[in-house]
C-alpha positions in Angstrom: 0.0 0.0 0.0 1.7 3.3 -1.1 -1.0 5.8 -0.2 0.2 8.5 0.8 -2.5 9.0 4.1 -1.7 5.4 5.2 2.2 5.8 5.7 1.7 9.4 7.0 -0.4 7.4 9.5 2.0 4.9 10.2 4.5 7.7 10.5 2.2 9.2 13.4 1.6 5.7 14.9 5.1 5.7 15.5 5.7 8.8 17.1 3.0 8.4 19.5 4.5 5.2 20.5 7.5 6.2 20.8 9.6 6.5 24.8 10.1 10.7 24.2 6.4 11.3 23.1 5.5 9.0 26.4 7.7 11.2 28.6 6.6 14.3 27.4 2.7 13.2 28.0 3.9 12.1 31.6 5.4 15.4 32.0 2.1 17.5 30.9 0.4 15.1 32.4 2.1 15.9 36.0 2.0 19.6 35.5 -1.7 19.6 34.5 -2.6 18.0 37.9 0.3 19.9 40.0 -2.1 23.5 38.5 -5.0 21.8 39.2 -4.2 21.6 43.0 -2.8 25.3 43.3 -5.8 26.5 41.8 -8.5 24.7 44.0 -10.4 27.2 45.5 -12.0 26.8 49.2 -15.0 27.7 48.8 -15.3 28.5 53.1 -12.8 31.5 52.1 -14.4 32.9 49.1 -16.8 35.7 50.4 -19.2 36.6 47.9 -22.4 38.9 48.9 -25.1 39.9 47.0 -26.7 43.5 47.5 -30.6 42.7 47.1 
């Protein structure tokens, strides 16, 4: 098969198996939950009023 689609596919297949693509997802990964903790808000310390 010498479509062009197919090898680009195979070409993305091996990229996204590959040990630096897995490391870098890891990394992002970590980060994205490491900002999601330091952006929690308590919701005891958040003072909102509304003026009726």
């Amino acid at each position: 098969m010498n479509d062009p689609k197919f090898k680009s596919l195979k070409e993305i297949d091996k990229i996204l198996k590959s040990k630096e693509f897995k490391k870098q997802a890891d990394l992002i990964e970590k980060q994205n939950k490491e900002l999601l903790a330091s952006t929690k808000i308590d919701r005891n310390k958040l003072n909102i009023s509304f003026d009726i």
